[in-house]
mmCIF file as gemmi writes it, N, C-alpha and C atoms, coordinates in Angstrom:
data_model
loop_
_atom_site.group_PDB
_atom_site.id
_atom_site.type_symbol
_atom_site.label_atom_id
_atom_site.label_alt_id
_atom_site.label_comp_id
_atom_site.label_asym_id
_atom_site.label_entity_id
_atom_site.label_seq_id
_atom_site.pdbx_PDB_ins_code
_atom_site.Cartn_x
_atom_site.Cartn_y
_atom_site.Cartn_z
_atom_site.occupancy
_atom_site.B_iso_or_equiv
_atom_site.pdbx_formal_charge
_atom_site.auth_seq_id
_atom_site.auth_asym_id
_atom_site.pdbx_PDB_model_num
ATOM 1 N N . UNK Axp A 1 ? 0.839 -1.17 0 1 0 ? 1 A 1
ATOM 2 C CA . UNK Axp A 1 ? 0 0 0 1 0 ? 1 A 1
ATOM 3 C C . UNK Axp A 1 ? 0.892 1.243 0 1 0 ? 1 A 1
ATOM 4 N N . UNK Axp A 2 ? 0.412 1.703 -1.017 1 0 ? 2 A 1
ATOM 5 C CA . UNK Axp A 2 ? 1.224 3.552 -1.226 1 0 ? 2 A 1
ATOM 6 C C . UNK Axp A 2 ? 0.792 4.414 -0.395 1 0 ? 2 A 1
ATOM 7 N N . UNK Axp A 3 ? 1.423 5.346 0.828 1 0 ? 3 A 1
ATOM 8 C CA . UNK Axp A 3 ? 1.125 6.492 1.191 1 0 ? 3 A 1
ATOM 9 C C . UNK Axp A 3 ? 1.775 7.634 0.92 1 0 ? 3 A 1
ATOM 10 N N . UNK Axp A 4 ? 0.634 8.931 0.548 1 0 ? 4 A 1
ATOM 11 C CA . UNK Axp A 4 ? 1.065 10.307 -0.278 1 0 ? 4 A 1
ATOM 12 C C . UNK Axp A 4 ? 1.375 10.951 0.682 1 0 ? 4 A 1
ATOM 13 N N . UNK Axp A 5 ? 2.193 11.965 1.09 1 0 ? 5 A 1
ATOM 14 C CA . UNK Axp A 5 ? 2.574 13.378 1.813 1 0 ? 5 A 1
ATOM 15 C C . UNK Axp A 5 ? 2.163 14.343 1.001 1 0 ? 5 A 1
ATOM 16 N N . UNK Axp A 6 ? 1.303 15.453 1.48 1 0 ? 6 A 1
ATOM 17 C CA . UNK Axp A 6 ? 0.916 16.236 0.657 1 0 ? 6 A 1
ATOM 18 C C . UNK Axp A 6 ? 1.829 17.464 1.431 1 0 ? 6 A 1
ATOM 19 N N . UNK Axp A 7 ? 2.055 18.796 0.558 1 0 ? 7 A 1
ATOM 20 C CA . UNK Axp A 7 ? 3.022 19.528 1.009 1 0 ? 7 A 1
ATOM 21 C C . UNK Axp A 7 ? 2.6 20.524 1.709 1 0 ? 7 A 1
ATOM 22 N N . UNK Axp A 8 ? 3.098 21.526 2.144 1 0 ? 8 A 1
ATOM 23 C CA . UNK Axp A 8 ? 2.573 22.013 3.483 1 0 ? 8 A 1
ATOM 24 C C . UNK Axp A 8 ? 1.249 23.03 3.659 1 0 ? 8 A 1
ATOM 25 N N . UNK Axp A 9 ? 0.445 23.039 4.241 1 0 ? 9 A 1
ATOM 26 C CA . UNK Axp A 9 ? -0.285 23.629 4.556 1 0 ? 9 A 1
ATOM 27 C C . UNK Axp A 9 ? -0.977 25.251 3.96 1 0 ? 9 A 1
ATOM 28 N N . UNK Axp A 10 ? -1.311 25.177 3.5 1 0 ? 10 A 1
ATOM 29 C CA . UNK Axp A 10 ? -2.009 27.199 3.472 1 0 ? 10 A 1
ATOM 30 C C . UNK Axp A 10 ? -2.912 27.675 3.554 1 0 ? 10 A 1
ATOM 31 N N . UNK Axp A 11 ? -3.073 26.885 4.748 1 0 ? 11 A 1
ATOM 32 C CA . UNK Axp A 11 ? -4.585 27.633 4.893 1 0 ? 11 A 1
ATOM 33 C C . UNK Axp A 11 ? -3.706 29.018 5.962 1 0 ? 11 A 1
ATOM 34 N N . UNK Axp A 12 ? -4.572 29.706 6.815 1 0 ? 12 A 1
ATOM 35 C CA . UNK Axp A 12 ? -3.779 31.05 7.56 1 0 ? 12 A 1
ATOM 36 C C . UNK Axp A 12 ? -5.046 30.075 8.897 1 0 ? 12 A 1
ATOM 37 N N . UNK Axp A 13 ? -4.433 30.978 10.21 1 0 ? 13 A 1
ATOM 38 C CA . UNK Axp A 13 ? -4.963 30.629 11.377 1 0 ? 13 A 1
ATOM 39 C C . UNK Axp A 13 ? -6.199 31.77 10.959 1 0 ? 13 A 1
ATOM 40 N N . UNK Axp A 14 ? -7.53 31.303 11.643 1 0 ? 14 A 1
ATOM 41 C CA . UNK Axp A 14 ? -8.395 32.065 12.098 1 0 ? 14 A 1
ATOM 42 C C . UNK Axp A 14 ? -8.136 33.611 12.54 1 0 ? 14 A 1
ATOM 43 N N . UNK Axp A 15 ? -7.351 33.755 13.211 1 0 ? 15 A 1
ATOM 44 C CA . UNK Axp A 15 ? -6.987 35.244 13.62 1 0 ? 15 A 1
ATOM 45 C C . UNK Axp A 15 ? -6.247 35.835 12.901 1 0 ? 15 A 1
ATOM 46 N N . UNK Axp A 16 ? -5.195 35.442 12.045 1 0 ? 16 A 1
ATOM 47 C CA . UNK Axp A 16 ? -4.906 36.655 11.247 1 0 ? 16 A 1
ATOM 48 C C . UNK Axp A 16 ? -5.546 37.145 10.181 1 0 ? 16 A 1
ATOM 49 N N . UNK Axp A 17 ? -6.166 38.304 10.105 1 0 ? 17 A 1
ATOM 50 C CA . UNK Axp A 17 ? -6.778 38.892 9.433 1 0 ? 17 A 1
ATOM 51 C C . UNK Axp A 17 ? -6.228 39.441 8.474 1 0 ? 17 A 1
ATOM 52 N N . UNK Axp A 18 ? -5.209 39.937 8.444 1 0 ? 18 A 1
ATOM 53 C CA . UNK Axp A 18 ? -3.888 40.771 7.127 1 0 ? 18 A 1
ATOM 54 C C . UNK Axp A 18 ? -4.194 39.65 6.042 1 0 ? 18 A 1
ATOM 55 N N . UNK Axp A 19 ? -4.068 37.883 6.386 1 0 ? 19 A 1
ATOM 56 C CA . UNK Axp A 19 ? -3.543 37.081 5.351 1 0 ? 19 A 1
ATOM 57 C C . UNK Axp A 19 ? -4.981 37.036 4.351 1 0 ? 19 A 1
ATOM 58 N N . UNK Axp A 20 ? -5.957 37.528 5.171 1 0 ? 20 A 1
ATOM 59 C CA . UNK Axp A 20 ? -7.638 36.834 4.36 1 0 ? 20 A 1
ATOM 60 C C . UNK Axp A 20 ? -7.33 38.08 2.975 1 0 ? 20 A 1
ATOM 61 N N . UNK Axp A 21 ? -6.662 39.039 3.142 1 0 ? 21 A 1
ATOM 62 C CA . UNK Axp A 21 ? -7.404 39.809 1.893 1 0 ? 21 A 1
ATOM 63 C C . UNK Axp A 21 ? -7.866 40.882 1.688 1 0 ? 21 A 1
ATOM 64 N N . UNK Axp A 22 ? -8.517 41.862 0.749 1 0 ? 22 A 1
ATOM 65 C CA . UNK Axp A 22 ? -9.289 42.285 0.618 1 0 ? 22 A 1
ATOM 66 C C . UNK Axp A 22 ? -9.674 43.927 1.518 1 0 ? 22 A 1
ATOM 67 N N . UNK Axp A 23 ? -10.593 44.463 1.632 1 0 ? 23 A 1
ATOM 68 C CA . UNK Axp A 23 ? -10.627 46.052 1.721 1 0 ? 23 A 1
ATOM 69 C C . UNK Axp A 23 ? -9.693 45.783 3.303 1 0 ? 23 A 1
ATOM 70 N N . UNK Axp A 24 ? -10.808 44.667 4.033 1 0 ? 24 A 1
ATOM 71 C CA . UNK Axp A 24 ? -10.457 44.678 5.469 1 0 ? 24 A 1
ATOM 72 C C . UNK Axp A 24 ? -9.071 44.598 5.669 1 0 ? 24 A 1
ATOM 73 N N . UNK Axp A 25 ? -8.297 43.753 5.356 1 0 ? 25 A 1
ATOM 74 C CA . UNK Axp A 25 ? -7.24 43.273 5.736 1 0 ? 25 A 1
ATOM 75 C C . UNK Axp A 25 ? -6.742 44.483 5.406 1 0 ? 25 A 1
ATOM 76 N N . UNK Axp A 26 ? -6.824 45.376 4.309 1 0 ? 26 A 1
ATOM 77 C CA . UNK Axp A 26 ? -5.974 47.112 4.328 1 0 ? 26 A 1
ATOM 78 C C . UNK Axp A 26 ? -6.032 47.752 5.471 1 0 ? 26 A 1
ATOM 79 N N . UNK Axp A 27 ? -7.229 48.035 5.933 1 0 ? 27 A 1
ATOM 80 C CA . UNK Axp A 27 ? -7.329 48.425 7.493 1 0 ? 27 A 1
ATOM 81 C C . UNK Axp A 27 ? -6.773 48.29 8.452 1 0 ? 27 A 1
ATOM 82 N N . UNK Axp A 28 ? -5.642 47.228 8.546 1 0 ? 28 A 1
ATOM 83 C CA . UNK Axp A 28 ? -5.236 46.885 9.355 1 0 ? 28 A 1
ATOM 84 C C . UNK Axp A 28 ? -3.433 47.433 9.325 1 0 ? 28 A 1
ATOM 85 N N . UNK Axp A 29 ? -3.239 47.665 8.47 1 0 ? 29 A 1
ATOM 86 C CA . UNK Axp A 29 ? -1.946 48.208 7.887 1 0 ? 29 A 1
ATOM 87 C C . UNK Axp A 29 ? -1.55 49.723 8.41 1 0 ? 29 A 1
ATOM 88 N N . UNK Axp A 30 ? -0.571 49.525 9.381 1 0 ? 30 A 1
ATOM 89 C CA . UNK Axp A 30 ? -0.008 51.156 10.114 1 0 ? 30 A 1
ATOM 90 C C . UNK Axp A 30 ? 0.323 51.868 8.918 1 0 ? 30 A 1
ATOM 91 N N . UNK Axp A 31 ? 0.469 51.597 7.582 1 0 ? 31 A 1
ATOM 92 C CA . UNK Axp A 31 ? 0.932 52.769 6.741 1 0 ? 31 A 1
ATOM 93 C C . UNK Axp A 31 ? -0.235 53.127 6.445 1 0 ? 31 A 1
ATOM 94 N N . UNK Axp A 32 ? -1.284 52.75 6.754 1 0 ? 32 A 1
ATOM 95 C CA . UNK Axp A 32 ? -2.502 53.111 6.054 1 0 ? 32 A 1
ATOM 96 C C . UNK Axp A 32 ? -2.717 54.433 6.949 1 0 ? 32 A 1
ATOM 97 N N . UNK Axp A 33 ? -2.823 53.894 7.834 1 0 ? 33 A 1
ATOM 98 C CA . UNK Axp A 33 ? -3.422 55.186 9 1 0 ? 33 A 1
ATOM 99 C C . UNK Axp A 33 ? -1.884 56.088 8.962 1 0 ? 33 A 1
ATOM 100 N N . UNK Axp A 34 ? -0.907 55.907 9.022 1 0 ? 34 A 1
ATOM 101 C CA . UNK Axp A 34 ? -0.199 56.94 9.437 1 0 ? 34 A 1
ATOM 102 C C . UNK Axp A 34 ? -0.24 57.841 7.761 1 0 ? 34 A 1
ATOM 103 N N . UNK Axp A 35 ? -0.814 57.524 7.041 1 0 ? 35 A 1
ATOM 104 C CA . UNK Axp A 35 ? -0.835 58.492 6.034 1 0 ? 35 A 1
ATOM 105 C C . UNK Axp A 35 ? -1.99 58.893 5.868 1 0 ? 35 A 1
ATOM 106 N N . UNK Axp A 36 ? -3.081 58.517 5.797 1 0 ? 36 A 1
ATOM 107 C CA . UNK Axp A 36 ? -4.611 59.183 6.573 1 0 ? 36 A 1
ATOM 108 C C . UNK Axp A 36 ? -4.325 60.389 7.854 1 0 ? 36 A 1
ATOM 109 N N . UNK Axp A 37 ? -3.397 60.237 8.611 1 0 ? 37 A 1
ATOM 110 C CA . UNK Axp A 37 ? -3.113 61.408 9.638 1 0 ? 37 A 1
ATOM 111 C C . UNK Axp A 37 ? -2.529 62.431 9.058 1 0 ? 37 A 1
ATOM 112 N N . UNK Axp A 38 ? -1.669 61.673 8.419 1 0 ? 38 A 1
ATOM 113 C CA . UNK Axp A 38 ? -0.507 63.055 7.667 1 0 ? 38 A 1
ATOM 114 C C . UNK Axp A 38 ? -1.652 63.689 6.926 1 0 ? 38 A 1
ATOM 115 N N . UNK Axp A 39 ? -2.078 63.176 5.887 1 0 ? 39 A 1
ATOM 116 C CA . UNK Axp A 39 ? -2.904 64.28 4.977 1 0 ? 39 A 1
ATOM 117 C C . UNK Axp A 39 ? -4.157 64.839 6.073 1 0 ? 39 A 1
ATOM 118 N N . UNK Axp A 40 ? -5.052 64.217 7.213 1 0 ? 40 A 1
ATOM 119 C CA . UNK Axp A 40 ? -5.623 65.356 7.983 1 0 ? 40 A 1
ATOM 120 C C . UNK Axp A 40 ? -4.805 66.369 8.624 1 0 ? 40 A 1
ATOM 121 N N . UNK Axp A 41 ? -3.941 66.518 8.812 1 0 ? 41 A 1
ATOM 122 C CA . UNK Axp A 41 ? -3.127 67.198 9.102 1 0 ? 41 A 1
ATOM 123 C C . UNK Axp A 41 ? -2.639 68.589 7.924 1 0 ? 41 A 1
ATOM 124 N N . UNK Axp A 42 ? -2.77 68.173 6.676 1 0 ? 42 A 1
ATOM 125 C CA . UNK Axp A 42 ? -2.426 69.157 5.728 1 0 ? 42 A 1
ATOM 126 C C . UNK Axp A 42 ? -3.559 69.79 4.884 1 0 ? 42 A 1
ATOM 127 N N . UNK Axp A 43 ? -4.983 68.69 5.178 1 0 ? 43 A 1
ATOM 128 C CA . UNK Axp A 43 ? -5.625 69.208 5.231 1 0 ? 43 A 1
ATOM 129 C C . UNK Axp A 43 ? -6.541 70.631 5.941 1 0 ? 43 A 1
ATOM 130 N N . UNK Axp A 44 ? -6.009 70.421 7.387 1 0 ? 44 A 1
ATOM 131 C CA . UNK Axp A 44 ? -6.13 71.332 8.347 1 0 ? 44 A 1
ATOM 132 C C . UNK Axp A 44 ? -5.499 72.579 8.087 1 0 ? 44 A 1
ATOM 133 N N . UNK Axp A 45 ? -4.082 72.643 7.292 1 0 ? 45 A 1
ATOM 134 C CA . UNK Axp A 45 ? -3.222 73.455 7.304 1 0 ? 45 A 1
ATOM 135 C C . UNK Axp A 45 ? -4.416 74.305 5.821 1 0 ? 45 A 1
ATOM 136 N N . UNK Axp A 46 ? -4.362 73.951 4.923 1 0 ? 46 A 1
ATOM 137 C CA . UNK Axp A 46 ? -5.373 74.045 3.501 1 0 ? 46 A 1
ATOM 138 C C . UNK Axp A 46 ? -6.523 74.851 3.916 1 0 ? 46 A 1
ATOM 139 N N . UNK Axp A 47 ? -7.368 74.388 4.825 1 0 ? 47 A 1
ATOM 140 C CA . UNK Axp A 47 ? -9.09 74.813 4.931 1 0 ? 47 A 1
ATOM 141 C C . UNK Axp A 47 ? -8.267 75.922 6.006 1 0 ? 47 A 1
ATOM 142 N N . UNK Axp A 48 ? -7.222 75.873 6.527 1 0 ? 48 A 1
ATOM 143 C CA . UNK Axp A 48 ? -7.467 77.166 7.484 1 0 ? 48 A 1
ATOM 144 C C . UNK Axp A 48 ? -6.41 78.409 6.862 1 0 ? 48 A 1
ATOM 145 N N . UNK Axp A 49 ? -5.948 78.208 6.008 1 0 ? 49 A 1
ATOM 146 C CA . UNK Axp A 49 ? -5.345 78.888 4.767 1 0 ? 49 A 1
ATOM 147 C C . UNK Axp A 49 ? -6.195 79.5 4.226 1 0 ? 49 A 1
ATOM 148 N N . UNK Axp A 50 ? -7.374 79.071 3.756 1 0 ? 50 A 1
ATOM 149 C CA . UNK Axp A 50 ? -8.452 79.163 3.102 1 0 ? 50 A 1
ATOM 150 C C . UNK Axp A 50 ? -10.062 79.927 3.512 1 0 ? 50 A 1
ATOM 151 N N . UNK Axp A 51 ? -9.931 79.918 4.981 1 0 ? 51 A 1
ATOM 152 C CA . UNK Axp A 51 ? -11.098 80.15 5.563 1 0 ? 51 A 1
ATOM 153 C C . UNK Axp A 51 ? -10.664 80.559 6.748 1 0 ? 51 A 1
ATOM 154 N N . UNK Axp A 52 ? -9.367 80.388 7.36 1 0 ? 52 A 1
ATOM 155 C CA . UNK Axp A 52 ? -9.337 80.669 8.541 1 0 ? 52 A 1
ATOM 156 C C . UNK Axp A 52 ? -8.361 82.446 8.802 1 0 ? 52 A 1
ATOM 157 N N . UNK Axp A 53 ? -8.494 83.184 9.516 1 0 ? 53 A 1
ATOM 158 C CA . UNK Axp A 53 ? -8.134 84.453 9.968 1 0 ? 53 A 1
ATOM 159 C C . UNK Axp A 53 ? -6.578 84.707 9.87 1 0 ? 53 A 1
ATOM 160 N N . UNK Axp A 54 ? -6.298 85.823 10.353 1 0 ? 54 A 1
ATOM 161 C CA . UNK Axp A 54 ? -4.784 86.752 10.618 1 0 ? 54 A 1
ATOM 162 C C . UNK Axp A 54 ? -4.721 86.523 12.446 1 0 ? 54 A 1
ATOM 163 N N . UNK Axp A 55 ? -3.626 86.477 12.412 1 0 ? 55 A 1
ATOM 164 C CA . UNK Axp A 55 ? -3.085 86.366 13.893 1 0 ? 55 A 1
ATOM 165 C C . UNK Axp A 55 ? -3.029 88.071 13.75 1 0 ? 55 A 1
ATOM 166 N N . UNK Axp A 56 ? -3.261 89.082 14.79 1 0 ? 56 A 1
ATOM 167 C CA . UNK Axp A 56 ? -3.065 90.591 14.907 1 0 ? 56 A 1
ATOM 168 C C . UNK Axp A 56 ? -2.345 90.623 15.817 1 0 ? 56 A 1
ATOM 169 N N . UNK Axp A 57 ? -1.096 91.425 15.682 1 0 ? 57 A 1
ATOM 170 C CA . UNK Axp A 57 ? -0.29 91.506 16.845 1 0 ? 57 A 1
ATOM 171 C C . UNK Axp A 57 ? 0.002 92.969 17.527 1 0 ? 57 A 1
ATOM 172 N N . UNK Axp A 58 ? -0.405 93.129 18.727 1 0 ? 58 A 1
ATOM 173 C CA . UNK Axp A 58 ? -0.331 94.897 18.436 1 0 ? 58 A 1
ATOM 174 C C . UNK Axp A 58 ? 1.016 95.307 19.392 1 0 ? 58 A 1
ATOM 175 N N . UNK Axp A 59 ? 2.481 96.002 18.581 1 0 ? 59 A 1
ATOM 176 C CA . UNK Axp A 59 ? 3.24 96.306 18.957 1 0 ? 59 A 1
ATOM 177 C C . UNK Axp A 59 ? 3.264 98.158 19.293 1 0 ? 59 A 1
ATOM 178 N N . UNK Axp A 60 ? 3.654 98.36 20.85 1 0 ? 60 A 1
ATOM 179 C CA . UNK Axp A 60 ? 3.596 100.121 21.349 1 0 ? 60 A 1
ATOM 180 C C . UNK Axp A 60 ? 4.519 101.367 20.022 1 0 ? 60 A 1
ATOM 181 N N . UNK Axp A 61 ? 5.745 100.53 19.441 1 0 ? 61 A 1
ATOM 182 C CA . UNK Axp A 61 ? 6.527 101.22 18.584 1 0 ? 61 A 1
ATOM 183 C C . UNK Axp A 61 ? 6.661 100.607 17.105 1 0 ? 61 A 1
ATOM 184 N N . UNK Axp A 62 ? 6.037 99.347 16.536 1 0 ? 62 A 1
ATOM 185 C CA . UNK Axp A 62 ? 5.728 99.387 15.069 1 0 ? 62 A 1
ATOM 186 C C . UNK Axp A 62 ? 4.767 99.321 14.847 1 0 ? 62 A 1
ATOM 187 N N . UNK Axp A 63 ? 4.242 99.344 15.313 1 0 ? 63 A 1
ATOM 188 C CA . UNK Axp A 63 ? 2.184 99.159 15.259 1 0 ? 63 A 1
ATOM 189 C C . UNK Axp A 63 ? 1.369 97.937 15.037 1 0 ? 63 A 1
ATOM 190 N N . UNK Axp A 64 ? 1.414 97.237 13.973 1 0 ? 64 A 1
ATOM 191 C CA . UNK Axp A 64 ? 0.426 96.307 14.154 1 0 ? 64 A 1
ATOM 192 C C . UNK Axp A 64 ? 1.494 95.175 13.098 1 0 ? 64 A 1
ATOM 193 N N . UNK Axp A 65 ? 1.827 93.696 14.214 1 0 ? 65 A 1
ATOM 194 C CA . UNK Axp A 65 ? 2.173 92.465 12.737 1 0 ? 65 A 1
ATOM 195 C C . UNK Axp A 65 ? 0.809 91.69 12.447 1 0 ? 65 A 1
ATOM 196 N N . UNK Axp A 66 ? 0.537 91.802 11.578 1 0 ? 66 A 1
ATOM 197 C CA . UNK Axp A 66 ? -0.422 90.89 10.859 1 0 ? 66 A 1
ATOM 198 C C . UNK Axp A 66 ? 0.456 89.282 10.453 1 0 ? 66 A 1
ATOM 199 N N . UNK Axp A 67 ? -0.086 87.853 10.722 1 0 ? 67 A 1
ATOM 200 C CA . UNK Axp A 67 ? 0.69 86.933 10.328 1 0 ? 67 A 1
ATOM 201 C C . UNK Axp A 67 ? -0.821 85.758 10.042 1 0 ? 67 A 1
ATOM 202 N N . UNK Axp A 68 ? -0.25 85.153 8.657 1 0 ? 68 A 1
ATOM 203 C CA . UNK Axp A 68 ? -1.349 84.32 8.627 1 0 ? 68 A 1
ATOM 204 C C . UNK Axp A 68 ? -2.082 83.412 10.113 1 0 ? 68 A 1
ATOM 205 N N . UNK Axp A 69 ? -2.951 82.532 10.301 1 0 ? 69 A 1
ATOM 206 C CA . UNK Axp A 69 ? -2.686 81.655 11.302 1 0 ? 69 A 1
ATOM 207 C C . UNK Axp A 69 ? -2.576 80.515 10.411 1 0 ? 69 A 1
ATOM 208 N N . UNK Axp A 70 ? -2.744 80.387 9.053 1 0 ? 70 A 1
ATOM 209 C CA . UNK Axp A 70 ? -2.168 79.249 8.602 1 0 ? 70 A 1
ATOM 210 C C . UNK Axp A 70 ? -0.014 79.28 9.134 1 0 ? 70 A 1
ATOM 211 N N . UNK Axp A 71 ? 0.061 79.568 9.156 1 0 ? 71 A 1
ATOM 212 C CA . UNK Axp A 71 ? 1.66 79.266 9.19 1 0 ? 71 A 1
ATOM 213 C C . UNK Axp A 71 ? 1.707 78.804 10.737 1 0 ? 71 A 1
ATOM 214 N N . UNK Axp A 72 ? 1.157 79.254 11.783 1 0 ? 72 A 1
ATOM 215 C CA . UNK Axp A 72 ? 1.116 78.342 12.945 1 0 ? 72 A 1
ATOM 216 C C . UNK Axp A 72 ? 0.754 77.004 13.053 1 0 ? 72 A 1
ATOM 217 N N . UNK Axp A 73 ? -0.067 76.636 12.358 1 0 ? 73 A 1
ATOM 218 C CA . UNK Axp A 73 ? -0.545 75.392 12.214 1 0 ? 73 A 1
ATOM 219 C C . UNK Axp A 73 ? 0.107 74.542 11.122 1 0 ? 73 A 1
ATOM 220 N N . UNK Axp A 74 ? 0.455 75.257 9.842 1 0 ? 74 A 1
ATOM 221 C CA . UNK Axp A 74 ? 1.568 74.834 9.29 1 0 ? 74 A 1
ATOM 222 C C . UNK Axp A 74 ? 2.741 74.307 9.9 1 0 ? 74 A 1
ATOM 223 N N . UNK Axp A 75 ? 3.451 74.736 11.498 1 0 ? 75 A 1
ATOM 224 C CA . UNK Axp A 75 ? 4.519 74.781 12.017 1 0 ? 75 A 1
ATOM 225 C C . UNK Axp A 75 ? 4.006 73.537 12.901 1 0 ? 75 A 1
ATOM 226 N N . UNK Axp A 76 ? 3.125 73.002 13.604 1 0 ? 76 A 1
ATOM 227 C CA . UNK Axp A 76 ? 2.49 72.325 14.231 1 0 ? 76 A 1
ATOM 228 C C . UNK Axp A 76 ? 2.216 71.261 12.865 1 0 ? 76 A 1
ATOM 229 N N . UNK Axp A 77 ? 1.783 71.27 11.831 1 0 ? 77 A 1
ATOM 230 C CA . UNK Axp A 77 ? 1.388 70.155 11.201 1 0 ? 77 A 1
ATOM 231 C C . UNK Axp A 77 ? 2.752 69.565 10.462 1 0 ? 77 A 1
ATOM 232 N N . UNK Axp A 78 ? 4.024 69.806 10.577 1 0 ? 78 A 1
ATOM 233 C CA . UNK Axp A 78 ? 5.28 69.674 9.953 1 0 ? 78 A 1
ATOM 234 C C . UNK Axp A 78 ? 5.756 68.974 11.554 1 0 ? 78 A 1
ATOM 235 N N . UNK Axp A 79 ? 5.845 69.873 12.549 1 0 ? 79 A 1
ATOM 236 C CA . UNK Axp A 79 ? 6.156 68.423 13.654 1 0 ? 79 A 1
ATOM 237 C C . UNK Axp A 79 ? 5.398 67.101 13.874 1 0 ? 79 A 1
ATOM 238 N N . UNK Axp A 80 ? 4.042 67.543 13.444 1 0 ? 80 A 1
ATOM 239 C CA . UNK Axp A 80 ? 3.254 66.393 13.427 1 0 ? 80 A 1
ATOM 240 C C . UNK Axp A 80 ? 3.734 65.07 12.461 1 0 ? 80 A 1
ATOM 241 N N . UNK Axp A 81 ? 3.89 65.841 11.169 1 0 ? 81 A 1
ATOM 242 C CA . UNK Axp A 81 ? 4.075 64.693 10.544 1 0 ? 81 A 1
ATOM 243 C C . UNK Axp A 81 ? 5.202 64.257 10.546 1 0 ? 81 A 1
ATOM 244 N N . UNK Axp A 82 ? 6.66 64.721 10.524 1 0 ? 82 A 1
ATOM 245 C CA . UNK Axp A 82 ? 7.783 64.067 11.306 1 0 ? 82 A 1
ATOM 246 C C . UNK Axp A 82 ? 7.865 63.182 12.059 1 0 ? 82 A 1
ATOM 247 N N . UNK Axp A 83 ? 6.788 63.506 13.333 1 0 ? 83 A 1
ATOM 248 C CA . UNK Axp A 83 ? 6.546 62.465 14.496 1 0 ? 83 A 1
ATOM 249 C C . UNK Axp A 83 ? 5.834 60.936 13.558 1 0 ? 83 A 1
ATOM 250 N N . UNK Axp A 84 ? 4.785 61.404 12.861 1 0 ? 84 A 1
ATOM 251 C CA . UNK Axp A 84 ? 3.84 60.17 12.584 1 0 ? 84 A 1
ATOM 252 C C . UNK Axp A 84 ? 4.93 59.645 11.396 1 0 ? 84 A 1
ATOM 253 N N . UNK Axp A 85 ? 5.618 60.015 10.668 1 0 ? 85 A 1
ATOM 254 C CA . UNK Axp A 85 ? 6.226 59.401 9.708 1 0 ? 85 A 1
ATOM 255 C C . UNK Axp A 85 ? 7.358 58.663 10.257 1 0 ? 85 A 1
ATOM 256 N N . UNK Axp A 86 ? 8.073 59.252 11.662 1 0 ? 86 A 1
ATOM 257 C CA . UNK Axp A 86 ? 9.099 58.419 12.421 1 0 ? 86 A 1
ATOM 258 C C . UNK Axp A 86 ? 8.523 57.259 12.69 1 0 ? 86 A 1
ATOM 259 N N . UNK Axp A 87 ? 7.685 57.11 12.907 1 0 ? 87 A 1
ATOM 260 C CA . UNK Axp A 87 ? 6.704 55.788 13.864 1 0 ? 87 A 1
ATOM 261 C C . UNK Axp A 87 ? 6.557 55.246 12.903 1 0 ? 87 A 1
ATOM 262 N N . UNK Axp A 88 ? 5.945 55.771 11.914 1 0 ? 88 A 1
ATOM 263 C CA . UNK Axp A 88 ? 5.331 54.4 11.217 1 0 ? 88 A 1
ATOM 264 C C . UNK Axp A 88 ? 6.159 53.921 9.979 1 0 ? 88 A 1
ATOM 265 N N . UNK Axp A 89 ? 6.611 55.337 9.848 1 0 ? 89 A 1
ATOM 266 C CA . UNK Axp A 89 ? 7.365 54.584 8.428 1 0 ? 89 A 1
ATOM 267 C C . UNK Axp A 89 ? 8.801 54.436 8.609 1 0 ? 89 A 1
ATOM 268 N N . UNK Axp A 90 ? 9.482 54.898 9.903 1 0 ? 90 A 1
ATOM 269 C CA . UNK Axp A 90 ? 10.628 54.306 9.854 1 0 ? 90 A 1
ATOM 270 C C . UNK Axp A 90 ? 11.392 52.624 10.304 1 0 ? 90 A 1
ATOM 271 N N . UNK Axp A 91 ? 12.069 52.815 10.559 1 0 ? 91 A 1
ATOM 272 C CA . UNK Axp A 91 ? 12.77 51.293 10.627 1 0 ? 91 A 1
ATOM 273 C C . UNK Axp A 91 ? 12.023 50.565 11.657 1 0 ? 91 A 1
ATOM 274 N N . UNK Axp A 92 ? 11.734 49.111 11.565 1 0 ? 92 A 1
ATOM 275 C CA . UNK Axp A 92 ? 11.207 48.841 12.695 1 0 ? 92 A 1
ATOM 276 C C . UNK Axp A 92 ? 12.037 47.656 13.064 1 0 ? 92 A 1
ATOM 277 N N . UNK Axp A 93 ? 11.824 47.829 14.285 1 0 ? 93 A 1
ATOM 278 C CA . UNK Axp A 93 ? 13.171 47.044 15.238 1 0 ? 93 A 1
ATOM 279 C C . UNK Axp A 93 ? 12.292 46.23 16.271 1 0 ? 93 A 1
ATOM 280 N N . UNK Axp A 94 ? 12.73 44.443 15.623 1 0 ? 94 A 1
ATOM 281 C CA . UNK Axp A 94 ? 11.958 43.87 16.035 1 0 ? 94 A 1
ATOM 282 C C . UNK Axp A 94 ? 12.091 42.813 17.348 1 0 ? 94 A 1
């Protein structure tokens, strides 16, 4: 009597979800979200470029600095994404 070995296995365990596929299994991917943050983030910088006010600054001997408030948030959304791009997209050490 002949017995076959069949070769190894592929099915995936029940819990990992990455291996099934499909929209879900993207969801699950840190580059996904850390680049969904970055662009809310530049988005923020955009609509308040766009819609949002002047910082007024009132000085006793030059009189008045006017400064976008996009460029504050600009300055805040550039550390932001530094931070989120260190995390997710740099080296990972396992």
């Amino acid at each position: 009597m002949t017995t076959m070995t069949h070769g190894p296995s592929t099915d995936t365990p029940a819990g990992d979800r990455r291996a099934r596929g499909g929209i879900a299994a993207r969801l699950f991917v840190p580059a996904f979200w850390g680049t969904v943050a970055i662009v809310a983030m530049w988005l923020a910088v955009l609509f308040d470029g766009v819609f949002g006010g002047d910082m007024v600054f009132n000085n006793p001997t030059n009189g008045t600095t006017t400064i976008p408030s996009a460029v504050l948030v600009a300055l805040f959304a550039v550390i932001g994404t530094a931070s989120v791009a260190k995390r997710v997209f740099g080296p990972k050490n396992n």
